[in-house]
ChimeraX commands (.cxc) that place a marker at each C-alpha (Angstrom):
marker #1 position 171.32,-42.79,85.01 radius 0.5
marker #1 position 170.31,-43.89,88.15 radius 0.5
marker #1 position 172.68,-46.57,88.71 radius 0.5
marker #1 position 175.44,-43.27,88.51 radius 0.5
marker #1 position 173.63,-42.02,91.81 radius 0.5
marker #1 position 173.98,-42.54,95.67 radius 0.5
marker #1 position 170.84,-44.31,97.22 radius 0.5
marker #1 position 170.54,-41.08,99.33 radius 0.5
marker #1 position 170.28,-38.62,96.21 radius 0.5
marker #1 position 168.32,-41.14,94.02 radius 0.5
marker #1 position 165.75,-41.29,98.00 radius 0.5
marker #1 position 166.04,-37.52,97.71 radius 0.5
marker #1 position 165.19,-37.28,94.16 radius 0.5
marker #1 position 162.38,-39.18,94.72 radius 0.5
marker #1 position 161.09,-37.59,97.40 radius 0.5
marker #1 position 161.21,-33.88,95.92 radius 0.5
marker #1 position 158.97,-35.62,92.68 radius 0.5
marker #1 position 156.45,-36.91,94.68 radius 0.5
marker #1 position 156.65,-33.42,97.35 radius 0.5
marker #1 position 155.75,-31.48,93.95 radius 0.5
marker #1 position 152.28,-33.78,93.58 radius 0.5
marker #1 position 151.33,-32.45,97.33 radius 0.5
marker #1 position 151.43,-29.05,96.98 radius 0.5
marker #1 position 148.14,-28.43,96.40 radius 0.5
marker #1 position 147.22,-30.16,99.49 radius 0.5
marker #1 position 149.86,-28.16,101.43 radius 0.5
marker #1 position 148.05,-25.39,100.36 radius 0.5
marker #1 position 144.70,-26.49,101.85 radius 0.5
marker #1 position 146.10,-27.57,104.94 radius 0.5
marker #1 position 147.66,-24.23,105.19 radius 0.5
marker #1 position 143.74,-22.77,105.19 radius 0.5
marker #1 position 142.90,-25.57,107.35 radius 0.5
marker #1 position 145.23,-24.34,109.62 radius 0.5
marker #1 position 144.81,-20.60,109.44 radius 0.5
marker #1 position 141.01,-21.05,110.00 radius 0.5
marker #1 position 140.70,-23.67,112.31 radius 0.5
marker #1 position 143.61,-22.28,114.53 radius 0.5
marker #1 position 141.60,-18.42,114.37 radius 0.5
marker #1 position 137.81,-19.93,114.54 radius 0.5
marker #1 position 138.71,-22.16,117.77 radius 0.5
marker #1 position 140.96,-19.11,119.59 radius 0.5
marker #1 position 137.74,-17.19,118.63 radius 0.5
marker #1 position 135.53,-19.22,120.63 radius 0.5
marker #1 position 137.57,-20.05,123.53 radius 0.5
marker #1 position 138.24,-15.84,124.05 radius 0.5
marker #1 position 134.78,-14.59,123.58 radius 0.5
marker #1 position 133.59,-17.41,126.21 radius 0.5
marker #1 position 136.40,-16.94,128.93 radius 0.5
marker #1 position 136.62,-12.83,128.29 radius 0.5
marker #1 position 133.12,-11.53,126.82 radius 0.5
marker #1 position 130.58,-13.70,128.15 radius 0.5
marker #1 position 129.66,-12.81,131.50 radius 0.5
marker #1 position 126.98,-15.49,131.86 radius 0.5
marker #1 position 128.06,-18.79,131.78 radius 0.5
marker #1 position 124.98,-20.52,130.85 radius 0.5
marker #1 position 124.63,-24.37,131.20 radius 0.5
marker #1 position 124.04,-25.53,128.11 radius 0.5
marker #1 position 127.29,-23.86,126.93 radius 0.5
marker #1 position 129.65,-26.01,129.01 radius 0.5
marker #1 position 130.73,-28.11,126.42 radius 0.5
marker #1 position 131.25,-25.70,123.69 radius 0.5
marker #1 position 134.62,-23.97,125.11 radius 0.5
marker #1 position 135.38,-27.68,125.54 radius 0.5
marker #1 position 135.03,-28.55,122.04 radius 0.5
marker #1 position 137.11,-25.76,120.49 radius 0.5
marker #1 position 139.80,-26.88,122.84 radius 0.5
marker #1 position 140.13,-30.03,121.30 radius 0.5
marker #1 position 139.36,-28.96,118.01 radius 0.5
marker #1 position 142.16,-26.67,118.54 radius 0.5
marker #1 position 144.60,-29.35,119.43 radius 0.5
marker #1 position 143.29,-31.68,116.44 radius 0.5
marker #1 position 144.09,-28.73,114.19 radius 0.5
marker #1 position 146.97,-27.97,115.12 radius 0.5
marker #1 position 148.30,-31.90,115.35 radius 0.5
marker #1 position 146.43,-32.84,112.26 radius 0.5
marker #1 position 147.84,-30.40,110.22 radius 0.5
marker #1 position 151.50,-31.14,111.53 radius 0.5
marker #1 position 151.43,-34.38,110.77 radius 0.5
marker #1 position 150.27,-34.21,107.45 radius 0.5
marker #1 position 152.42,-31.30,106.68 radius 0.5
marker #1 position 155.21,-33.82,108.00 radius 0.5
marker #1 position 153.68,-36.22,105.79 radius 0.5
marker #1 position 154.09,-34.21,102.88 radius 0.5
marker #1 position 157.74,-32.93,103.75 radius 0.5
marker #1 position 159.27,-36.27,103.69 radius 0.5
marker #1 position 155.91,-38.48,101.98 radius 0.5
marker #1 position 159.04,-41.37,101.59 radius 0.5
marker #1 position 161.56,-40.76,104.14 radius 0.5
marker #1 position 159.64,-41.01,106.97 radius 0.5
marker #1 position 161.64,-43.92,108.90 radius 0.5
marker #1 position 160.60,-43.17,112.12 radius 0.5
marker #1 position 157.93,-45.68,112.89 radius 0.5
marker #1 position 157.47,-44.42,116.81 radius 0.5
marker #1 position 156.89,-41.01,115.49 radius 0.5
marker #1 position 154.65,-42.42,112.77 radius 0.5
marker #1 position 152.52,-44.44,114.87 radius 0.5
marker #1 position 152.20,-41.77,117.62 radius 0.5
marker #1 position 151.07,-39.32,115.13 radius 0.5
marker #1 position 148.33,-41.12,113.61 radius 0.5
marker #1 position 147.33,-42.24,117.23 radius 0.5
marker #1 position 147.15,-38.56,118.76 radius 0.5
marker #1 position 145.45,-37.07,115.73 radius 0.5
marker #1 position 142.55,-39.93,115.31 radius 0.5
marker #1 position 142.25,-39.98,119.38 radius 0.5
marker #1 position 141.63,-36.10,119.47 radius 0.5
marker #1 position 139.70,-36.34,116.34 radius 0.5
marker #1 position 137.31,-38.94,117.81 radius 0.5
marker #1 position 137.23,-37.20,121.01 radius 0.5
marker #1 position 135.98,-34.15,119.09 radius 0.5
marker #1 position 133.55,-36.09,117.27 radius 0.5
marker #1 position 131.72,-37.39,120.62 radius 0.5
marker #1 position 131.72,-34.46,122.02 radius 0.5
marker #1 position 129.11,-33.30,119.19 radius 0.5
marker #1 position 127.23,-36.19,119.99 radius 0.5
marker #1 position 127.20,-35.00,123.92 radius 0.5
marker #1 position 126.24,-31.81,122.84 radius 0.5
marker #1 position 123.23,-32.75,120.56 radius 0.5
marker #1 position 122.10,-34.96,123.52 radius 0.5
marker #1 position 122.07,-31.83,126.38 radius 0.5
marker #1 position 120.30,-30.21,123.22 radius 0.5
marker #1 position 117.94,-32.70,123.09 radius 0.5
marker #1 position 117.34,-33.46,126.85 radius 0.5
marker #1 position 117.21,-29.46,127.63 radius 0.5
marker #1 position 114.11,-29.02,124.67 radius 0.5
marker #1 position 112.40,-32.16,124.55 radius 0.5
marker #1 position 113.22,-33.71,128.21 radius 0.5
marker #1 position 113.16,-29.86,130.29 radius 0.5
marker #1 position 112.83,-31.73,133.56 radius 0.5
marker #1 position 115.71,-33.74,133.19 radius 0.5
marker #1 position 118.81,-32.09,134.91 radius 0.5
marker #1 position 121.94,-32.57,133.70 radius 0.5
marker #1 position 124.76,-31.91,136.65 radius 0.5
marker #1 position 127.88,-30.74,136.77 radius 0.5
marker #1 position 129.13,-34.26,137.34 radius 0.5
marker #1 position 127.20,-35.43,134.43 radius 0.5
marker #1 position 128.76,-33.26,132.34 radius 0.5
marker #1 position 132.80,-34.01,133.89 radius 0.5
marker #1 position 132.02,-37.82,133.62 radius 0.5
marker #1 position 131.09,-37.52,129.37 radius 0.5
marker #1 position 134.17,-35.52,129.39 radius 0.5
marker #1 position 136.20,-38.33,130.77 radius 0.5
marker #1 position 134.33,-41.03,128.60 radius 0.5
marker #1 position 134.61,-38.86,125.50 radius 0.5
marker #1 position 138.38,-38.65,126.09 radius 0.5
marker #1 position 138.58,-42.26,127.34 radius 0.5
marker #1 position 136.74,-44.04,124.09 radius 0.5
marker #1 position 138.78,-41.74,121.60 radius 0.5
marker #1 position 142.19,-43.10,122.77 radius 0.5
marker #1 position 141.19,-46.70,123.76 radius 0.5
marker #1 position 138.91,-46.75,119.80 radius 0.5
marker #1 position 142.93,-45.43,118.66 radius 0.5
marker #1 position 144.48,-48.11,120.56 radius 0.5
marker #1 position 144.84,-50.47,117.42 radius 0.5
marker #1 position 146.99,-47.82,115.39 radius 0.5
marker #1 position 149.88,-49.11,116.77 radius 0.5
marker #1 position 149.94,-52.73,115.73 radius 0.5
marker #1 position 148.01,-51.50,112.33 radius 0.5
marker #1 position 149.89,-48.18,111.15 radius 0.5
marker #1 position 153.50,-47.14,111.00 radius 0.5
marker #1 position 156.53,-46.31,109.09 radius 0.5
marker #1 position 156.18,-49.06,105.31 radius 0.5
marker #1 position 159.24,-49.54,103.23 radius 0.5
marker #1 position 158.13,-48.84,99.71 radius 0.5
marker #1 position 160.48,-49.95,96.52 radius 0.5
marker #1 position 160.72,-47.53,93.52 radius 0.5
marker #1 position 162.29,-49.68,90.72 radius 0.5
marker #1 position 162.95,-47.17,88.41 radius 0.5
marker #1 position 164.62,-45.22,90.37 radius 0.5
marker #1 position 166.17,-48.69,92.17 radius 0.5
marker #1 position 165.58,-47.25,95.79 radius 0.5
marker #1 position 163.55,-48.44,99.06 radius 0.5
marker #1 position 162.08,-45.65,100.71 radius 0.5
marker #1 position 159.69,-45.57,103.55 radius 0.5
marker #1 position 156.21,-43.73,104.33 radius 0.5
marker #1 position 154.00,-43.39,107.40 radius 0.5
marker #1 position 150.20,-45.41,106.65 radius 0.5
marker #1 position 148.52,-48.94,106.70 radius 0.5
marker #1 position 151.17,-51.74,107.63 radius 0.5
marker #1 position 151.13,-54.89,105.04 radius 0.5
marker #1 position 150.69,-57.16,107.70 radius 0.5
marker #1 position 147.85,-58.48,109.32 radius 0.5
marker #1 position 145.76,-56.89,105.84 radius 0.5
marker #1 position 142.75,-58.81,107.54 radius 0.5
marker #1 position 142.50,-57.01,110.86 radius 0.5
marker #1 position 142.76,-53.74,109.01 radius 0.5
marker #1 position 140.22,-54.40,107.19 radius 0.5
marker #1 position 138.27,-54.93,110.04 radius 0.5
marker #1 position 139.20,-51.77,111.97 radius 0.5
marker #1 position 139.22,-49.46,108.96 radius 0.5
marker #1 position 135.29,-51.19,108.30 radius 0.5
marker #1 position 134.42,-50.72,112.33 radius 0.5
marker #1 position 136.00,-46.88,112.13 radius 0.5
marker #1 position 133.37,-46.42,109.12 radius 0.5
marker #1 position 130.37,-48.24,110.82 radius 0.5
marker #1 position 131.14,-45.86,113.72 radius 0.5
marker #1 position 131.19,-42.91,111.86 radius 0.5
marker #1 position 128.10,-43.56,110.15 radius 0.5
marker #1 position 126.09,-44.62,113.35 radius 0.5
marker #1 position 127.38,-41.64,114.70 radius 0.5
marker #1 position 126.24,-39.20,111.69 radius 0.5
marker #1 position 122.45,-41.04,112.16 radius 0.5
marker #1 position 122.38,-40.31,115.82 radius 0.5
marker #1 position 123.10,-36.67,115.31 radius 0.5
marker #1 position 120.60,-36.01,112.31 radius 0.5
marker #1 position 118.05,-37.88,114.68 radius 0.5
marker #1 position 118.31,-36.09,117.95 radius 0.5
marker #1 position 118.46,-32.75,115.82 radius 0.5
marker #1 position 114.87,-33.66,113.70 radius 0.5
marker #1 position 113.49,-34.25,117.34 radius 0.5
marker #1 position 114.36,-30.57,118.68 radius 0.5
marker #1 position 113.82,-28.94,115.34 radius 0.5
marker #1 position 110.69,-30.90,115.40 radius 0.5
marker #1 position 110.04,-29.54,119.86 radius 0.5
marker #1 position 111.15,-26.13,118.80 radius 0.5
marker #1 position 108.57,-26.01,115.94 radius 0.5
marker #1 position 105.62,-27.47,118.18 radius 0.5
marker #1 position 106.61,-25.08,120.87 radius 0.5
marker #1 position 106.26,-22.25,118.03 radius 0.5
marker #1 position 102.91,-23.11,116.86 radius 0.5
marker #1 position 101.92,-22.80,120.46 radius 0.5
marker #1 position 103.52,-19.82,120.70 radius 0.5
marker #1 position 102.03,-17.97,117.79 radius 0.5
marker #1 position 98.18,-19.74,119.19 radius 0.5
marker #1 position 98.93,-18.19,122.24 radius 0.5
marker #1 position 99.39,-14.77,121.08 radius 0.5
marker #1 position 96.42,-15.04,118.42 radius 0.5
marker #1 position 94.04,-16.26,121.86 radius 0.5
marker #1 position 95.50,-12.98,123.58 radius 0.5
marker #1 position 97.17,-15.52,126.26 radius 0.5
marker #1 position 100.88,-13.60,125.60 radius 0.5
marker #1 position 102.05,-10.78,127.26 radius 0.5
marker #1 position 105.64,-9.45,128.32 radius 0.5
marker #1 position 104.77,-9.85,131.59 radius 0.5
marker #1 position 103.22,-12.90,132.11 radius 0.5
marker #1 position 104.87,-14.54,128.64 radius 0.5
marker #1 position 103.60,-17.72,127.00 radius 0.5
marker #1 position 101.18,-20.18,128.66 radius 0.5
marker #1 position 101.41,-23.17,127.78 radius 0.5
marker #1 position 98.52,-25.24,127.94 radius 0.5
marker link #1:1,2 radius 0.2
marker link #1:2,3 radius 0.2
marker link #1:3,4 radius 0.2
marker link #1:4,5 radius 0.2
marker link #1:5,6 radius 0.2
marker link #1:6,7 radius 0.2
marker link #1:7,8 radius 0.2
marker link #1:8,9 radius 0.2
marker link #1:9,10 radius 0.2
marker link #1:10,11 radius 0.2
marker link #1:11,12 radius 0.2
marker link #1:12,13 radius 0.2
marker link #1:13,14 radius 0.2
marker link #1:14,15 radius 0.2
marker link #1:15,16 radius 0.2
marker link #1:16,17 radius 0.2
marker link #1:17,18 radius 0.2
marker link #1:18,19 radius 0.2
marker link #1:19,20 radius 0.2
marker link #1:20,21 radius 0.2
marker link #1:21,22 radius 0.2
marker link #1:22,23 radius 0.2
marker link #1:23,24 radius 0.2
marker link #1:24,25 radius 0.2
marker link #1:25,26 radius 0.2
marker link #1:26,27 radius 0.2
marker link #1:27,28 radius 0.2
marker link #1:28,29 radius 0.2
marker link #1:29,30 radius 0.2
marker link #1:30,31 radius 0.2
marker link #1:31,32 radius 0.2
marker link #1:32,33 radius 0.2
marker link #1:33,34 radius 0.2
marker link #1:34,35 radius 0.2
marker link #1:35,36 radius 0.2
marker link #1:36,37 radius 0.2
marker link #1:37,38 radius 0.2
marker link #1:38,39 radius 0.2
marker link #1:39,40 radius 0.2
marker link #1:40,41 radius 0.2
marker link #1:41,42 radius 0.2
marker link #1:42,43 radius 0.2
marker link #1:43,44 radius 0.2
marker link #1:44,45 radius 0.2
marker link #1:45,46 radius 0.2
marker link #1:46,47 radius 0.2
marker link #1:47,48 radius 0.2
marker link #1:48,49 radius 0.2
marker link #1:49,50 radius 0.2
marker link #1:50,51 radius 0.2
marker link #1:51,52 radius 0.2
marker link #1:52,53 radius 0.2
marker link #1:53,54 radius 0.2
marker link #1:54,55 radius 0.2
marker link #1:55,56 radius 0.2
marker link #1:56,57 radius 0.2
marker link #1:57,58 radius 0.2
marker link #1:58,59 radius 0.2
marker link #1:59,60 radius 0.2
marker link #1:60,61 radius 0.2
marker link #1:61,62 radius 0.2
marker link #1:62,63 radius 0.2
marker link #1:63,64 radius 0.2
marker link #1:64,65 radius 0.2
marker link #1:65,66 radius 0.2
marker link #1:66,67 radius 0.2
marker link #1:67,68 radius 0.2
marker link #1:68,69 radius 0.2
marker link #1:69,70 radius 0.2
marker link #1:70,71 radius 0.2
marker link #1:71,72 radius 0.2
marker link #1:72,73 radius 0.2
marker link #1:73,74 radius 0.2
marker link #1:74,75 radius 0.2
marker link #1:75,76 radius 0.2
marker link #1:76,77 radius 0.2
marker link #1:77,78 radius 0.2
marker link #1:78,79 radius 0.2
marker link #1:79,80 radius 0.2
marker link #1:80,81 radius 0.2
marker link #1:81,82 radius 0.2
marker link #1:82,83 radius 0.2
marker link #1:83,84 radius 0.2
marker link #1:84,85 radius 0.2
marker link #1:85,86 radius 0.2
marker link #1:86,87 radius 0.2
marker link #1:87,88 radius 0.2
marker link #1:88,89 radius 0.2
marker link #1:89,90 radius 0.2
marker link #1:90,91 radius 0.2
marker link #1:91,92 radius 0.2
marker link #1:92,93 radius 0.2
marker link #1:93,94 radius 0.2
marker link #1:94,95 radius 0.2
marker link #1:95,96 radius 0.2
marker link #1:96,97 radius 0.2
marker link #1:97,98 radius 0.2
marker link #1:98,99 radius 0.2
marker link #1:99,100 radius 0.2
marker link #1:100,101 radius 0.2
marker link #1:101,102 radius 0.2
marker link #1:102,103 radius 0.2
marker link #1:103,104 radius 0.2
marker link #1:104,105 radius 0.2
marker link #1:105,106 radius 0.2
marker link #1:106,107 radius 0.2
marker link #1:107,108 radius 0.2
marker link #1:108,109 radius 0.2
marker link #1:109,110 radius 0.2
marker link #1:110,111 radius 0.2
marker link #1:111,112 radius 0.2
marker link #1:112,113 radius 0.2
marker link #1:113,114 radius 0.2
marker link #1:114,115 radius 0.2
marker link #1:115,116 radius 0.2
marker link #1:116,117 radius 0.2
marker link #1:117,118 radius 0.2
marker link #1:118,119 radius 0.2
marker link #1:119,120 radius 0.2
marker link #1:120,121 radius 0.2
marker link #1:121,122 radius 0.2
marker link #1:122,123 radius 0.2
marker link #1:123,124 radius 0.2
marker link #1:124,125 radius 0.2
marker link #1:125,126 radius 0.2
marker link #1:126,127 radius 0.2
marker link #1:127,128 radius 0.2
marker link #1:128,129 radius 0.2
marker link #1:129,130 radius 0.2
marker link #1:130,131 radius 0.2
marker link #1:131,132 radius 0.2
marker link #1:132,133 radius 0.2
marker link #1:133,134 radius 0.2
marker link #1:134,135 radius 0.2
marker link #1:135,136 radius 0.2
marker link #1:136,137 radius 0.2
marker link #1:137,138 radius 0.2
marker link #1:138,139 radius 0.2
marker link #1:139,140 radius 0.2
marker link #1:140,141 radius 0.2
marker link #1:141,142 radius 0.2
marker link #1:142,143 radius 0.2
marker link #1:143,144 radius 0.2
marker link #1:144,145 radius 0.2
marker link #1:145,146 radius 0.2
marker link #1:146,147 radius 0.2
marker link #1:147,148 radius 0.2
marker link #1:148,149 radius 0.2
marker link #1:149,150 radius 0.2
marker link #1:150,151 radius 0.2
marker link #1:151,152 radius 0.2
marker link #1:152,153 radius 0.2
marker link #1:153,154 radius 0.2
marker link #1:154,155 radius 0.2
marker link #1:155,156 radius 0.2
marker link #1:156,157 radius 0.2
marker link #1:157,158 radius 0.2
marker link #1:158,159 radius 0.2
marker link #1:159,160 radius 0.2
marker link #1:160,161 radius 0.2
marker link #1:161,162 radius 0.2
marker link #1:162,163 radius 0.2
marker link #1:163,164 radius 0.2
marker link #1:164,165 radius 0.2
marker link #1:165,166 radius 0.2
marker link #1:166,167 radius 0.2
marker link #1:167,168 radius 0.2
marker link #1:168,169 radius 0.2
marker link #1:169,170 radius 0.2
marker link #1:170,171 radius 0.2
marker link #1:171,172 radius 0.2
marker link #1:172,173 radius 0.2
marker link #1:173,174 radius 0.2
marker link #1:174,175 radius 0.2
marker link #1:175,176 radius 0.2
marker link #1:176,177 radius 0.2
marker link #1:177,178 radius 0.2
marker link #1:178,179 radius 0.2
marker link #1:179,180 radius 0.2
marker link #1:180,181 radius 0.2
marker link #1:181,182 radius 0.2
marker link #1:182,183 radius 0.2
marker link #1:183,184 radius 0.2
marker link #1:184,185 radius 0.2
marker link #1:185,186 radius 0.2
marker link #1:186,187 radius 0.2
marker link #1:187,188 radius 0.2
marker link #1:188,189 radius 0.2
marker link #1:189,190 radius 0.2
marker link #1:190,191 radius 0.2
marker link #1:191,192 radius 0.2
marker link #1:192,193 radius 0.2
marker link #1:193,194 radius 0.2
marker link #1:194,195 radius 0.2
marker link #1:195,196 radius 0.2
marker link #1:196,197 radius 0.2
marker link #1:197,198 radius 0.2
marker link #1:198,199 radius 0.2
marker link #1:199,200 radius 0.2
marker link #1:200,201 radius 0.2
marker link #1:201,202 radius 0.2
marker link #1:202,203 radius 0.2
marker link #1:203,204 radius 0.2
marker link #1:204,205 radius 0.2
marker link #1:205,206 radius 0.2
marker link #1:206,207 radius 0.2
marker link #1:207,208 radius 0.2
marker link #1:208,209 radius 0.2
marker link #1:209,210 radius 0.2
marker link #1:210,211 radius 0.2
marker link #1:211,212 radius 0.2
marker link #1:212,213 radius 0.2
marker link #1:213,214 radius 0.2
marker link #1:214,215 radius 0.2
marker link #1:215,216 radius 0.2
marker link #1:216,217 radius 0.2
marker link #1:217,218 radius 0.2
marker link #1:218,219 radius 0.2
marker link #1:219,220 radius 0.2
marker link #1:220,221 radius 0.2
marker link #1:221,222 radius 0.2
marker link #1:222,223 radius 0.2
marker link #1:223,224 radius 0.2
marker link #1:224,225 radius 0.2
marker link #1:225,226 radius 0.2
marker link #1:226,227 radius 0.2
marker link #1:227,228 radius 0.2
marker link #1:228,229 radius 0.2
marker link #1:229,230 radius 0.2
marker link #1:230,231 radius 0.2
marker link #1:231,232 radius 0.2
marker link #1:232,233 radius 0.2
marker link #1:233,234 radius 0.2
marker link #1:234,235 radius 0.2
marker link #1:235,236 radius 0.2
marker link #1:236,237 radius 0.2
marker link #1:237,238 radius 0.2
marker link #1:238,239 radius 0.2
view
């Protein structure tokens, strides 16, 4: 039956079968999309239109929807491009600067987290420390400059695969892991996960220490008000 087909319709026929499996996943990318584009335009409003103080230890925040607006909305294109043509996806530039872009900004957004918990940390536990302007604008820059240079490596380890189908007796072609070089992406994929993990422990970490300086400053707090050393005056003592 096959054999009475064109390679193009048998590729086509293909393609619809396997754009059937994805539609669930279509349909949570859609959410993905819907919510992530509305939470981060959310943000970024209320802090350029409704907030009339800009306090400091909000700088990064518009920041971070920003990018996590641009990782949505790239993220979700791609993988809705994905999806849309899961074997017919020949172009390997477009491949490879897809999955570049959307890991880059997704990195990016995941250090700026990490910058954030640290300002946290520094502004509860380490009040003395002061964290400038130009503090700030340089972890910007590094943020942005270690999630493209970490991305780098998607171009020599990613792009558009030819894949065989031999019951349909048809080479199609799909955007993920290149066969060569199965060592080194290995290696990357393991140092991506090593990364993320460090990352994760660093977060939980610096978080337990200010939960753990907001509690102590609580239990001062409520001692202070018990020894009649609070008013709204003169506020909390602490000594």
């Amino acid at each position: 039956m096959a054999s009475t087909k064109t390679q193009d319709e048998r590729l086509a026929e293909w393609n619809s079968s396997v754009m059937k499996y994805l539609i669930p996943n279509d349909v949570v990318l859609s959410l993905y999309l819907i919510l992530g584009t509305i939470g981060n335009i959310t943000v970024i409003l209320v802090y350029v239109f409704k907030m009339k103080v800009k306090r400091d230890d909000r700088f990064f925040i518009p920041v971070l929807a920003s990018v996590d607006f641009i990782a949505c909305l790239i993220g979700a294109s791609f993988a809705f491009t994905w999806n849309i043509i899961p074997v017919k996806f020949s172009n390997g530039i477009v491949c490879e600067a897809l999955w570049f872009v959307s890991q880059a900004v997704t990195i990016i957004s995941a250090v700026l987290l990490i910058i954030i918990a640290v300002q946290r940390y520094l502004k509860v536990c380490k009040p003395s420390f002061i964290f400038t302007q130009k503090m700030k604008n340089v972890c910007i820059i590094l943020a942005v400059c270690f999630g493209f240079a970490f991305s780098v490596p998607i171009f020599f380890y990613y792009g558009s695969v030819e894949i065989y189908n031999p019951k349909l007796n048809v080479t199609g072609f799909w955007c993920g892991q290149k066969r060569e070089n199965i060592e080194h992406v290995i290696i990357y994929d393991i140092s991506a996960v090593v990364v993320a993990v460090i990352a994760s422990f660093v977060l939980i970490i610096l978080y337990i220490l200010i939960g753990k300086a907001i509690y102590q400053k609580f239990i001062v707090f409520q001692q202070s008000v018990k020894e009649g050393k609070y008013t709204k005056n003169t506020g909390v003592r602490w000594s």
